[in-house]
DRENPA-3360 file (N, C-alpha, C; in nm, 2 decimals, always signed):
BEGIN
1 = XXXXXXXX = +3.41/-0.20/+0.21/+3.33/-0.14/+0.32/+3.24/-0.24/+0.38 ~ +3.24/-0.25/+0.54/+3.13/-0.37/+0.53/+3.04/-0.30/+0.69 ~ +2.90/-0.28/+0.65/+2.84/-0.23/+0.71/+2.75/-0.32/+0.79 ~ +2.70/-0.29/+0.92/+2.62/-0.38/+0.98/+2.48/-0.34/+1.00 ~ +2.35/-0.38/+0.97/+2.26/-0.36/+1.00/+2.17/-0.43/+1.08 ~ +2.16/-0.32/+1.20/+2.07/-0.35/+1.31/+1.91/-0.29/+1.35 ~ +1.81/-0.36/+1.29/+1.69/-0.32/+1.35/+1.64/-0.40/+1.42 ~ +1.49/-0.33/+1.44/+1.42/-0.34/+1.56/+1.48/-0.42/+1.67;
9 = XXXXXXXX = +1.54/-0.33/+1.76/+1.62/-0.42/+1.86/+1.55/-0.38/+1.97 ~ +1.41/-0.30/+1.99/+1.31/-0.27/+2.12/+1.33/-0.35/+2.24 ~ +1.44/-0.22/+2.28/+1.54/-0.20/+2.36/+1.55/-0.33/+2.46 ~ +1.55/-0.41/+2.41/+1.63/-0.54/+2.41/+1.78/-0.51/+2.43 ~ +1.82/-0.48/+2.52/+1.98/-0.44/+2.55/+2.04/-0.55/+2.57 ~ +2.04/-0.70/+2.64/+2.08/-0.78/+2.64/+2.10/-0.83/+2.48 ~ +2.03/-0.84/+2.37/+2.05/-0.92/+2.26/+2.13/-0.79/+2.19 ~ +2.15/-0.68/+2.18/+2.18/-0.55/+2.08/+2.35/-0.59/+2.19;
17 = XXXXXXXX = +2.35/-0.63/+2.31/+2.50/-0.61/+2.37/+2.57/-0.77/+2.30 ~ +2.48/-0.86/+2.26/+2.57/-0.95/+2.22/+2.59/-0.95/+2.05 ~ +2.51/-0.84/+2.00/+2.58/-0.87/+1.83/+2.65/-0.75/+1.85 ~ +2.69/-0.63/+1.94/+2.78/-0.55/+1.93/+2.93/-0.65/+1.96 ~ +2.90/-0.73/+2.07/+3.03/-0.82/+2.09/+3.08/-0.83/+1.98 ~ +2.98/-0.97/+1.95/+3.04/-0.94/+1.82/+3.08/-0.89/+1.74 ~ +3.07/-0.76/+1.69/+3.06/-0.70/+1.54/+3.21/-0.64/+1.62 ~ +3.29/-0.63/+1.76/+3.43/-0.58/+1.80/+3.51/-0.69/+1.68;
25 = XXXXXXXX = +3.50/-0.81/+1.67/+3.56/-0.89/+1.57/+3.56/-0.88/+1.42 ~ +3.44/-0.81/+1.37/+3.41/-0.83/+1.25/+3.48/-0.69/+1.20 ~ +3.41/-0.59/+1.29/+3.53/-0.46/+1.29/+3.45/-0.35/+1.16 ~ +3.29/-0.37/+1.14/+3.20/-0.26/+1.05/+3.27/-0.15/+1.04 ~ +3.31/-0.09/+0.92/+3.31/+0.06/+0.90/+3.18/+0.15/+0.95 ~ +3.07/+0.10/+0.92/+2.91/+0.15/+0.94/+2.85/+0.07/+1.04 ~ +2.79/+0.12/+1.15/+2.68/-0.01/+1.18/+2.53/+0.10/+1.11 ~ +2.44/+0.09/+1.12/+2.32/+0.13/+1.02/+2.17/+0.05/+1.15;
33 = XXXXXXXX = +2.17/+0.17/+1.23/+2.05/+0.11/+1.33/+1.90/+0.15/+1.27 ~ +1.84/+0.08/+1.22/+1.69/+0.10/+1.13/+1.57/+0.10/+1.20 ~ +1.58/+0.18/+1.34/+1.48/+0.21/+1.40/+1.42/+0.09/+1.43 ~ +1.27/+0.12/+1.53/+1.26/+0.05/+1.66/+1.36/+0.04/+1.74 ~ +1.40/+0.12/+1.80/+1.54/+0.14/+1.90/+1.46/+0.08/+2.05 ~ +1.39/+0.18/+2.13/+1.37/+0.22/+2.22/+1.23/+0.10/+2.27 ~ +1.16/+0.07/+2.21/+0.99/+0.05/+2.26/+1.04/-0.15/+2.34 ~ +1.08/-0.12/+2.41/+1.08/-0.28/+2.49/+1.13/-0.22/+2.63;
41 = XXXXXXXX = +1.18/-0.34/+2.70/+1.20/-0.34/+2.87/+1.30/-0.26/+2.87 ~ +1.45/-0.24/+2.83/+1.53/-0.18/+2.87/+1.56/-0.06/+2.76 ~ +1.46/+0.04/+2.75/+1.49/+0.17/+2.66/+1.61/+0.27/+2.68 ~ +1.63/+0.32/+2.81/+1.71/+0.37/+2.82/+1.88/+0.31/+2.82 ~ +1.87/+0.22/+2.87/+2.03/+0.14/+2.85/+2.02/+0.15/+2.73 ~ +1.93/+0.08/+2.68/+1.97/+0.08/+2.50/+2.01/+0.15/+2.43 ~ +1.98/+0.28/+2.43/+1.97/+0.41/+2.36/+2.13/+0.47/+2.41 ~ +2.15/+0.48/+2.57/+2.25/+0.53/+2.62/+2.39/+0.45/+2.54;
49 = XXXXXXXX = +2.34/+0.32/+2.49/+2.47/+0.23/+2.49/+2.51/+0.29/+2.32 ~ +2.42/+0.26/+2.23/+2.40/+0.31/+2.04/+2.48/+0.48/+2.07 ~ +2.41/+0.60/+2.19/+2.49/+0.70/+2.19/+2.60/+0.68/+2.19 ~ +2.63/+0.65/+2.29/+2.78/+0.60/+2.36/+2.87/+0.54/+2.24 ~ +2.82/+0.45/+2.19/+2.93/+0.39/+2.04/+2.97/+0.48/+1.94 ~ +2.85/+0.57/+1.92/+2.85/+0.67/+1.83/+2.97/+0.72/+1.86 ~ +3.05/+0.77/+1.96/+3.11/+0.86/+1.98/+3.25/+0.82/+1.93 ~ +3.27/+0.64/+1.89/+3.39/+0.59/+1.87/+3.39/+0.56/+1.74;
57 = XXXXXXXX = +3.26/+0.48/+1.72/+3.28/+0.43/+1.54/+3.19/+0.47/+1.52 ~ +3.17/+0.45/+1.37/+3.06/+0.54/+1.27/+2.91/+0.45/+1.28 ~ +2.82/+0.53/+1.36/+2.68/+0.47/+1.36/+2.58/+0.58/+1.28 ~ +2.50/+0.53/+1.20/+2.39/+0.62/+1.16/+2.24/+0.53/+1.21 ~ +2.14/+0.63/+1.22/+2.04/+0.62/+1.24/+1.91/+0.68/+1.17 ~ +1.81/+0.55/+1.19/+1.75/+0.61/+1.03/+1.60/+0.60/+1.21 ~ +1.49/+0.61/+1.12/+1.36/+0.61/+1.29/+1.23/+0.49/+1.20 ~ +1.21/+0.45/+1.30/+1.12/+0.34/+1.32/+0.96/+0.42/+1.38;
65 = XXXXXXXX = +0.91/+0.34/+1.35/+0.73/+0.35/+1.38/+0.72/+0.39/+1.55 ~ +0.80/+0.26/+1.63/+0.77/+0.25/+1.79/+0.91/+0.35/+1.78 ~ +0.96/+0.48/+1.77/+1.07/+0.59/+1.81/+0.96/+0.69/+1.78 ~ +0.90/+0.69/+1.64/+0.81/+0.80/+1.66/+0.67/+0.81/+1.78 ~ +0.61/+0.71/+1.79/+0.56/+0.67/+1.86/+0.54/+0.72/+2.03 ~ +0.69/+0.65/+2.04/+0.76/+0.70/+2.21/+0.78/+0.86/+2.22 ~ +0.75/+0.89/+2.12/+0.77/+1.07/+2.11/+0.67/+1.13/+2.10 ~ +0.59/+1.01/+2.06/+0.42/+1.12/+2.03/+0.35/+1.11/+2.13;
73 = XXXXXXXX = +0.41/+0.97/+2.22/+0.33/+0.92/+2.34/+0.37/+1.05/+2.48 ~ +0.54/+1.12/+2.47/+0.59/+1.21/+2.55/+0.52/+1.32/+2.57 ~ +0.44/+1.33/+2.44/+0.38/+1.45/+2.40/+0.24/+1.46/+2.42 ~ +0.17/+1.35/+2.48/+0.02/+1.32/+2.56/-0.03/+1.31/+2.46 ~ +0.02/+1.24/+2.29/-0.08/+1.27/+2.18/-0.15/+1.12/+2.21 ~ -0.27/+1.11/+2.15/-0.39/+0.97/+2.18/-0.30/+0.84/+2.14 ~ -0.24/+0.79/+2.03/-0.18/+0.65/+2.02/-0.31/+0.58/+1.94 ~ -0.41/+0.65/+1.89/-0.56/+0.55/+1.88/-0.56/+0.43/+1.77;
81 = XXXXXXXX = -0.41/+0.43/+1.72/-0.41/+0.30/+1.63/-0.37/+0.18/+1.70 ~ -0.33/+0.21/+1.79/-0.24/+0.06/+1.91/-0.34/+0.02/+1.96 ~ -0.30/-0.08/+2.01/-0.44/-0.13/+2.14/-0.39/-0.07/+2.27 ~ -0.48/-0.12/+2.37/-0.49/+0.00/+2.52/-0.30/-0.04/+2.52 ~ -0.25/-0.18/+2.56/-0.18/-0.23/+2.60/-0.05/-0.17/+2.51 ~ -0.09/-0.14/+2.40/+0.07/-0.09/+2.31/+0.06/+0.08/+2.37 ~ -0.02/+0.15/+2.41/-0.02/+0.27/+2.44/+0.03/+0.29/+2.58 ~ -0.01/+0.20/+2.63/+0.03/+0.21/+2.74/+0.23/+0.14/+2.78;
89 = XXXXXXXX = +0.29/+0.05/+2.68/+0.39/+0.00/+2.68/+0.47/+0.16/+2.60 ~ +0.39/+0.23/+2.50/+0.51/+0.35/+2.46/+0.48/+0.44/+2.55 ~ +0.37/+0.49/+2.64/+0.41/+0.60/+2.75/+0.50/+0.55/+2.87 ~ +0.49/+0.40/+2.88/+0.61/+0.40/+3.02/+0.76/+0.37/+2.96 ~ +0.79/+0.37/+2.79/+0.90/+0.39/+2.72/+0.92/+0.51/+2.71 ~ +0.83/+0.63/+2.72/+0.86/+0.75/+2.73/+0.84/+0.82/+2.85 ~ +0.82/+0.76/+2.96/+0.85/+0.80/+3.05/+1.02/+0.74/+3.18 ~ +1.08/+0.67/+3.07/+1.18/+0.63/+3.12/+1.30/+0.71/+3.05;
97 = XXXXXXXX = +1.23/+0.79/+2.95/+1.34/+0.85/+2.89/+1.37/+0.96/+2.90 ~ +1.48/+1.03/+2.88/+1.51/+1.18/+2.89/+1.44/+1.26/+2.81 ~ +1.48/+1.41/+2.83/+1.41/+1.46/+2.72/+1.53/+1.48/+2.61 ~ +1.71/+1.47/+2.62/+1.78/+1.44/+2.51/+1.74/+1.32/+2.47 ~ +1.70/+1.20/+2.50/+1.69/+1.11/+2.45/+1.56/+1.10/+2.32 ~ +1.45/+1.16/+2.42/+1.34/+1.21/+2.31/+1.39/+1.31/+2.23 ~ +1.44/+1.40/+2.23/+1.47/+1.48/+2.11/+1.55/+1.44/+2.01 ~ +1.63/+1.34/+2.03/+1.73/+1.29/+1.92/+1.63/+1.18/+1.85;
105 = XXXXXXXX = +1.54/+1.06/+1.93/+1.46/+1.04/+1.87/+1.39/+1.10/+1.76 ~ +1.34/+1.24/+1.80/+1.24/+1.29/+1.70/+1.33/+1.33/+1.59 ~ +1.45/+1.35/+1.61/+1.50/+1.38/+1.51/+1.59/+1.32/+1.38 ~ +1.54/+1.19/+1.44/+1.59/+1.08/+1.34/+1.52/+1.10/+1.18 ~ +1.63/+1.06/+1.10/+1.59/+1.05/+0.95/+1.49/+0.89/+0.92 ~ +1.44/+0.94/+0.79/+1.35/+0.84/+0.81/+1.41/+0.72/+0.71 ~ +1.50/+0.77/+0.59/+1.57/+0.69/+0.50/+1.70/+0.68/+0.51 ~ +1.82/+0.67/+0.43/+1.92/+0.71/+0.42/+1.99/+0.64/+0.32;
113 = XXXXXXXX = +2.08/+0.66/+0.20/+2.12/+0.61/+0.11/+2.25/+0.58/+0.10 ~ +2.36/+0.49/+0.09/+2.46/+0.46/+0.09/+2.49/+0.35/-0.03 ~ +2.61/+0.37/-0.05/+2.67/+0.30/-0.24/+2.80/+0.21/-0.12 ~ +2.81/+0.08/-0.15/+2.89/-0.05/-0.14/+2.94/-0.09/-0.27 ~ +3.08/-0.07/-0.31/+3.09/-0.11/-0.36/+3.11/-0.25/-0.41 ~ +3.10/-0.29/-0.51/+3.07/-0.41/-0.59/+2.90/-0.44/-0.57 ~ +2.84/-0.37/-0.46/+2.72/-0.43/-0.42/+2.63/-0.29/-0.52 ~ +2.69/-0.20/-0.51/+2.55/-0.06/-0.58/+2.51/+0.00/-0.43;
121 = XXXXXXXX = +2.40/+0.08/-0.51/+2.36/+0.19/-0.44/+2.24/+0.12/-0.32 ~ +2.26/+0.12/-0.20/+2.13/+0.10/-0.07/+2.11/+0.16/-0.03 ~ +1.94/+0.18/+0.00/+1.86/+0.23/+0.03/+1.79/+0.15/+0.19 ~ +1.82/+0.25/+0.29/+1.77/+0.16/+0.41/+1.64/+0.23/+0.46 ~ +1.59/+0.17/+0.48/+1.41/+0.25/+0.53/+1.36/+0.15/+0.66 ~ +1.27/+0.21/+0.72/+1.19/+0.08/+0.86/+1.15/+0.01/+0.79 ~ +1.02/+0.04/+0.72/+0.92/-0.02/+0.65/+0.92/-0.01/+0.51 ~ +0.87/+0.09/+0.44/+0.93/+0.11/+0.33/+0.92/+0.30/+0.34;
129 = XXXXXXXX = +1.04/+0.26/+0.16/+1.05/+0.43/+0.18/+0.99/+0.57/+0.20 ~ +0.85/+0.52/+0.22/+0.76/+0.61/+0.18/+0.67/+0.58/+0.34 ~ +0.70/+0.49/+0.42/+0.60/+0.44/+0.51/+0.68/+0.38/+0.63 ~ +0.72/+0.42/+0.78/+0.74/+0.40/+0.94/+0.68/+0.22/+0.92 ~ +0.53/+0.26/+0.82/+0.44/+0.16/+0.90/+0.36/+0.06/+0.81 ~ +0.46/+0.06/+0.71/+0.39/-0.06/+0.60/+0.45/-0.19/+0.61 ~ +0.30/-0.29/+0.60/+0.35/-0.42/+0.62/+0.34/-0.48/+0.49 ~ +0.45/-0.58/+0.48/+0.46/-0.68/+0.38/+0.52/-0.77/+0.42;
137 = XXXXXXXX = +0.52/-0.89/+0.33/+0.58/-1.01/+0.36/+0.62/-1.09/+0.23 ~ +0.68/-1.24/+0.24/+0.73/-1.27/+0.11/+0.57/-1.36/+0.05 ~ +0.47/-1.33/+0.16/+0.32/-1.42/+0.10/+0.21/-1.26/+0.05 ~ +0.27/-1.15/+0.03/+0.24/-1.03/-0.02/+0.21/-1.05/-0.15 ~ +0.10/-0.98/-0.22/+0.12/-1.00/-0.39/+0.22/-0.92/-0.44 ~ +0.24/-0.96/-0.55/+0.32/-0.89/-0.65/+0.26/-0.72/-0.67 ~ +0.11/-0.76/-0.69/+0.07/-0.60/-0.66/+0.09/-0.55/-0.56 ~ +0.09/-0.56/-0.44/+0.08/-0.48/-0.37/+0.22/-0.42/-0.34;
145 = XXXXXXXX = +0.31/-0.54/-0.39/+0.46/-0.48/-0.36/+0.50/-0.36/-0.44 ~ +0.40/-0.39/-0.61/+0.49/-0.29/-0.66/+0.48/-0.16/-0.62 ~ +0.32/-0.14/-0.58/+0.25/-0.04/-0.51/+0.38/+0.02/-0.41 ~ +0.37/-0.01/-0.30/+0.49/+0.01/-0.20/+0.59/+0.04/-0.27 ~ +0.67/+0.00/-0.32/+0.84/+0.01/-0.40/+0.79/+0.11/-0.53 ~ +0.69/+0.16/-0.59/+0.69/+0.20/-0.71/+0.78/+0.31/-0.73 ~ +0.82/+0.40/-0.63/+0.90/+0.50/-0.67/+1.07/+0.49/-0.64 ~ +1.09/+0.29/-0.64/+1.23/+0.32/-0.57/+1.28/+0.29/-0.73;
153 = XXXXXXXX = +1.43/+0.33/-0.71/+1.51/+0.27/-0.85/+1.62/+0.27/-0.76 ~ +1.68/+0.21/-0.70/+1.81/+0.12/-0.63/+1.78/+0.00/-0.61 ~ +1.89/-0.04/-0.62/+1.90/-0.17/-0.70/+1.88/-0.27/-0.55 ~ +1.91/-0.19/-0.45/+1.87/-0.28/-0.33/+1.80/-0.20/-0.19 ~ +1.73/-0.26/-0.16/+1.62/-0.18/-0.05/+1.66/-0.23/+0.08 ~ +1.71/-0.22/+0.20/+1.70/-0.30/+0.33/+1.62/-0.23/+0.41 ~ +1.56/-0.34/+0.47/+1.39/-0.28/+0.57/+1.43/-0.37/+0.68 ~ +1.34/-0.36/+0.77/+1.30/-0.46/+0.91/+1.17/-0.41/+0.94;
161 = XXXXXXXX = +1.10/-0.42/+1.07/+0.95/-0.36/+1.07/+0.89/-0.50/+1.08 ~ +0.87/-0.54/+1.00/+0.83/-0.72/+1.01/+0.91/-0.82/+1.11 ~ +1.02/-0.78/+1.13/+1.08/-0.85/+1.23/+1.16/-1.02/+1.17 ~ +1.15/-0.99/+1.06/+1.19/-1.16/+1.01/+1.28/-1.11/+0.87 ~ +1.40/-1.21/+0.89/+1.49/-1.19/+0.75/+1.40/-1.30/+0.68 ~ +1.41/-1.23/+0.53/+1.35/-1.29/+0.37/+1.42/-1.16/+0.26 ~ +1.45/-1.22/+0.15/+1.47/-1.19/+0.03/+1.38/-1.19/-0.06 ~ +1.31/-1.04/-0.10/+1.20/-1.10/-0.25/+1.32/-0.98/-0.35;
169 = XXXXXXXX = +1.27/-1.06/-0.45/+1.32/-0.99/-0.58/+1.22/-0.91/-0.63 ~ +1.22/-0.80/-0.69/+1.13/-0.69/-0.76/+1.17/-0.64/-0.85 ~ +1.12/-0.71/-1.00/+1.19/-0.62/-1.06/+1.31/-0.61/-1.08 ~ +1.41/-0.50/-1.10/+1.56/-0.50/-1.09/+1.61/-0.44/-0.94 ~ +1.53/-0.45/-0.84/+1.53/-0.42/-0.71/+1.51/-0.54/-0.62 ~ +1.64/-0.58/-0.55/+1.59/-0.68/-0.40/+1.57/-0.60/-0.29 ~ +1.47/-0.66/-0.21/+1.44/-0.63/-0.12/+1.47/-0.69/+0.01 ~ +1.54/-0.67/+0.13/+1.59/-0.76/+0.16/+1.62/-0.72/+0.33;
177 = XXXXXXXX = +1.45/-0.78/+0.37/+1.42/-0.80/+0.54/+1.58/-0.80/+0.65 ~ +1.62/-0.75/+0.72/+1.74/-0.78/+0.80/+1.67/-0.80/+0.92 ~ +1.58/-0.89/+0.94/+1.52/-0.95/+1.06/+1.57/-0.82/+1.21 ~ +1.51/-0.90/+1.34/+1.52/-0.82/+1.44/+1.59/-0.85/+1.53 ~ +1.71/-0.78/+1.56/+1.77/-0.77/+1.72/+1.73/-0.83/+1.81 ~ +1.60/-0.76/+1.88/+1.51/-0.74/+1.96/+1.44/-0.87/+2.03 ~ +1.33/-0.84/+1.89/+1.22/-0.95/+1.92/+1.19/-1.02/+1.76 ~ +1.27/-1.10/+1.74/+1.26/-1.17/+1.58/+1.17/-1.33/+1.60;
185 = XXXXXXXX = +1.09/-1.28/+1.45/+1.01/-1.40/+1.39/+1.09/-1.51/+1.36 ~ +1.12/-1.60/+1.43/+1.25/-1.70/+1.35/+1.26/-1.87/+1.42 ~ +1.33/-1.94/+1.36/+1.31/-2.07/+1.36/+1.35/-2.06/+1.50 ~ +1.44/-1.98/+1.53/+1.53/-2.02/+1.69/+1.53/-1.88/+1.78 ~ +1.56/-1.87/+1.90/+1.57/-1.75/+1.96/+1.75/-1.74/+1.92 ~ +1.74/-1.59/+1.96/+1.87/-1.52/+1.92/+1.88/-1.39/+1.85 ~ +1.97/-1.33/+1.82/+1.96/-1.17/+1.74/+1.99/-1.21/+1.60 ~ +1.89/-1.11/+1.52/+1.92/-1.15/+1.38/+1.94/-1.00/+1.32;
193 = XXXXXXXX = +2.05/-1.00/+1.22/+2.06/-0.88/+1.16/+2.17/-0.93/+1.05 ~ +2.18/-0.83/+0.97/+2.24/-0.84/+0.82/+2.45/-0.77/+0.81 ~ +2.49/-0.84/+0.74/+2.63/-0.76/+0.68/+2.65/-0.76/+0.57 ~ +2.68/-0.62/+0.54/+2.68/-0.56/+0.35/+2.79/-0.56/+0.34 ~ +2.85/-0.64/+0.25/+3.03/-0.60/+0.25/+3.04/-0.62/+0.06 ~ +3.16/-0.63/+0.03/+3.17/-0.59/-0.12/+3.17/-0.76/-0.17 ~ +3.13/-0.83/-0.05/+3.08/-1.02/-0.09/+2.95/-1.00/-0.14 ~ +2.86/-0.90/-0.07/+2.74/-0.96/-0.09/+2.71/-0.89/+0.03;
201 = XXXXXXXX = +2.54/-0.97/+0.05/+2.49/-0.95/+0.18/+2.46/-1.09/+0.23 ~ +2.46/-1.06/+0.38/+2.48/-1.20/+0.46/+2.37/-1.16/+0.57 ~ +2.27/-1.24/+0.62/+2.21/-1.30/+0.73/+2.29/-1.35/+0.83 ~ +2.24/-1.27/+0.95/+2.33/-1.31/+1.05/+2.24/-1.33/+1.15 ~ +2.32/-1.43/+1.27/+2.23/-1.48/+1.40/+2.35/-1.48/+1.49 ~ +2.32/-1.42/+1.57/+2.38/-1.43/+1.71/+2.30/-1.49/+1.83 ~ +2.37/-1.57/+1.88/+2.31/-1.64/+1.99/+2.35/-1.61/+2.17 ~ +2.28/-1.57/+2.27/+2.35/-1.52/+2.39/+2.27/-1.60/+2.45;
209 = XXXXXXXX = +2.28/-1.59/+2.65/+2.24/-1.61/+2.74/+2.09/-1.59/+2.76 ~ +1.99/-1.66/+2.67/+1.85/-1.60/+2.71/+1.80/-1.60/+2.89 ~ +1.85/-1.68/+2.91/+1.82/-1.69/+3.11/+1.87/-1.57/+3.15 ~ +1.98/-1.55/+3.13/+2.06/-1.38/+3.18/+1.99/-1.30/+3.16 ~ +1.98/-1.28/+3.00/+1.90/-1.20/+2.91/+1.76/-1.19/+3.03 ~ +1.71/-1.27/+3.05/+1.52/-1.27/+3.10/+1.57/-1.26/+3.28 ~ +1.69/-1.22/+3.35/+1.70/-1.23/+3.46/+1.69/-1.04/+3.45 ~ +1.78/-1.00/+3.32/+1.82/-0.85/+3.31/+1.65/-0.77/+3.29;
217 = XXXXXXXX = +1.60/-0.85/+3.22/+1.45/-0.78/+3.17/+1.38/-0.75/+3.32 ~ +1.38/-0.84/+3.39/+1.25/-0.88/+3.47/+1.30/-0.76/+3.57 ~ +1.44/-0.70/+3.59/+1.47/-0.59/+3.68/+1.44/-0.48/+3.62 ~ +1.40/-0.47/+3.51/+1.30/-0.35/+3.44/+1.24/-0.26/+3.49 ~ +1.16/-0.38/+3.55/+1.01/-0.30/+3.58/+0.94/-0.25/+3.47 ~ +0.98/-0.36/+3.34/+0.91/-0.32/+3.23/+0.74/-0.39/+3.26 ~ +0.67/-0.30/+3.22/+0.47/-0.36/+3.26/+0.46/-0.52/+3.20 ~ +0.56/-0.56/+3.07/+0.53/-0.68/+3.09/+0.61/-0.75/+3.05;
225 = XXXXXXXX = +0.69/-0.72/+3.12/+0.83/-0.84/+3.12/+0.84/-1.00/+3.12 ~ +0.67/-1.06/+3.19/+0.72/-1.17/+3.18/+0.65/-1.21/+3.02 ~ +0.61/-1.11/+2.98/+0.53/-1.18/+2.90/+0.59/-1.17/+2.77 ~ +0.72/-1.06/+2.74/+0.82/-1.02/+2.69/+0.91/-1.16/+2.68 ~ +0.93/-1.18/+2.76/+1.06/-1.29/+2.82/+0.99/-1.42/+2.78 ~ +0.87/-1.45/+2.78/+0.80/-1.58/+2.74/+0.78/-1.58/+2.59 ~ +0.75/-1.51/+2.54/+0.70/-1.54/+2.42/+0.81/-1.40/+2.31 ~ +0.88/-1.34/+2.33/+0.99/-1.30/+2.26/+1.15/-1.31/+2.29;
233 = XXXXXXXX = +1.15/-1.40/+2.40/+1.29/-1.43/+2.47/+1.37/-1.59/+2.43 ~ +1.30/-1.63/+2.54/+1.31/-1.76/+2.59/+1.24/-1.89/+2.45 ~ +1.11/-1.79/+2.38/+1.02/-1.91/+2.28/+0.98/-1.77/+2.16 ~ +1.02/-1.80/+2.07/+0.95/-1.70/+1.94/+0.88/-1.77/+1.87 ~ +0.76/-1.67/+1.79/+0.70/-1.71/+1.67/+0.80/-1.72/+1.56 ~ +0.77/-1.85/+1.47/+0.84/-1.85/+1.35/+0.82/-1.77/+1.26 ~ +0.88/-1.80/+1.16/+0.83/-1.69/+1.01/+0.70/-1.71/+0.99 ~ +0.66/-1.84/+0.96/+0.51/-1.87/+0.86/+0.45/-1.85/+0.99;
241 = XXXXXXXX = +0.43/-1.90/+1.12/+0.32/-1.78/+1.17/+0.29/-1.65/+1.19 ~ +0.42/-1.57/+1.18/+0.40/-1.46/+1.22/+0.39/-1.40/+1.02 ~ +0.39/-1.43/+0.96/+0.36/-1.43/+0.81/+0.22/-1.41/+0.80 ~ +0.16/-1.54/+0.83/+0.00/-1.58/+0.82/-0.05/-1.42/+0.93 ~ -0.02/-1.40/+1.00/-0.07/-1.27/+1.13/-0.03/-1.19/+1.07 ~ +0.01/-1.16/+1.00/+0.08/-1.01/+0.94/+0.00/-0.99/+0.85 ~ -0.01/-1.07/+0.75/-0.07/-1.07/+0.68/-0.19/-1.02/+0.66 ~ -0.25/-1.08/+0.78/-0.44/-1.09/+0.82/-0.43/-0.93/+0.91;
249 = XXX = -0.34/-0.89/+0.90/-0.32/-0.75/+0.99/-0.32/-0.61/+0.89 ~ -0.24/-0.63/+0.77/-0.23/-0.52/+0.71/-0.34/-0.45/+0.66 ~ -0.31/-0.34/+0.61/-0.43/-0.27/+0.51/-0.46/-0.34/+0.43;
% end
């Protein structure tokens, strides 16, 4: 069985259309979309396109922080944990969307469990199993991780939410980041996401047309496209900075 896992791909349609290329070759039984779908410049393509697949090969979908979010923002609720600028980026993501498209949103699961053989039992979550919105990293203590994971017993955990692929071990549980689609923390620009097959699991990078890609954004009329395109397109934060900021950010 070899399954593909795609998160936070905020709706980055140009980077989510070039690891689907891809994955026509690789040929997934599963693809496994781990929320943050929708919260970037192109929400609706994005969403329209993940429907649309659904209908041919087998996609599941688990929901992310920015899907609940875009739904609570539909719903005139305050946002009062974001700053002005993230509240205002998930009401014009929910105002670009349908109301099928919000309702399948809201109705996303928040976990989901699946067995690979030779690999055991996976457990896929955003953040962790218990939390849309917990941050960790591989410079996280040992306490606080076990804190987080204390109620899992599968032998393997896959998350995104952080936006950056890393491996920590816990225990008799790995934990194991499948970086971002979208907008990833990483040495290079490009789409990063994971493949579970009965090898193992693999880190993956796809590389497209970032010029294309930042020609498609800026016809958006996303509120801040160039600033999207500058600093999550064209130039990313690496791991150890966006580590060091994460870090200084959590609870």
């Amino acid at each position: 069985m070899k399954i593909a896992a795609l998160y936070d791909i905020h709706g980055n349609f140009p980077a989510l259309k070039a690891v689907l290329d891809e994955l026509e070759t690789i040929q997934p039984d599963l693809i496994v979309i781990g929320g943050d779908i929708v919260s970037g410049p192109m929400p609706d393509q994005t969403l329209d396109c993940l429907l649309n697949l659904s209908k041919r090969i087998n996609v599941e979908f688990i929901k992310g922080n920015g899907d609940r979010e875009v739904v609570e923002a539909s719903k005139g609720l305050e946002l009062s944990h974001l700053s002005e600028q993230g509240r205002k980026t998930q009401q014009w993501v929910a105002g670009e969307l349908t109301e099928k498209h919000l309702e399948f949103l809201s109705g996303l699961q928040n976990t989901m469990e699946i067995h690979v053989e030779d690999v055991g039992d996976v457990l896929f979550c955003h953040a962790t199993p218990e939390s849309d919105a917990d941050i960790f990293t591989p410079l996280s203590s040992k306490e606080r991780l076990e804190t987080l994971f204390a109620h899992v017993e599968h032998p393997i955990v896959v998350c995104g939410h952080t936006h950056m692929q890393f491996r920590i071990e816990l225990g008799k549980t790995s934990i194991i980041n499948s970086g971002s689609v979208g907008m990833p923390f990483a040495k290079r620009p490009g789409a990063y996401w994971l493949l579970i097959d009965s090898n193992g699991i693999k880190f993956k990078h796809t590389q497209f047309d970032l010029e294309r890609a930042a020609e498609d954004i800026r016809k958006s009329n996303f509120p801040t496209a160039e600033h999207f395109i500058k600093h999550n397109l064209l130039q990313i934060p690496n791991e150890k900075e966006a580590m060091i900021l994460l870090e200084k950010t959590k609870p």
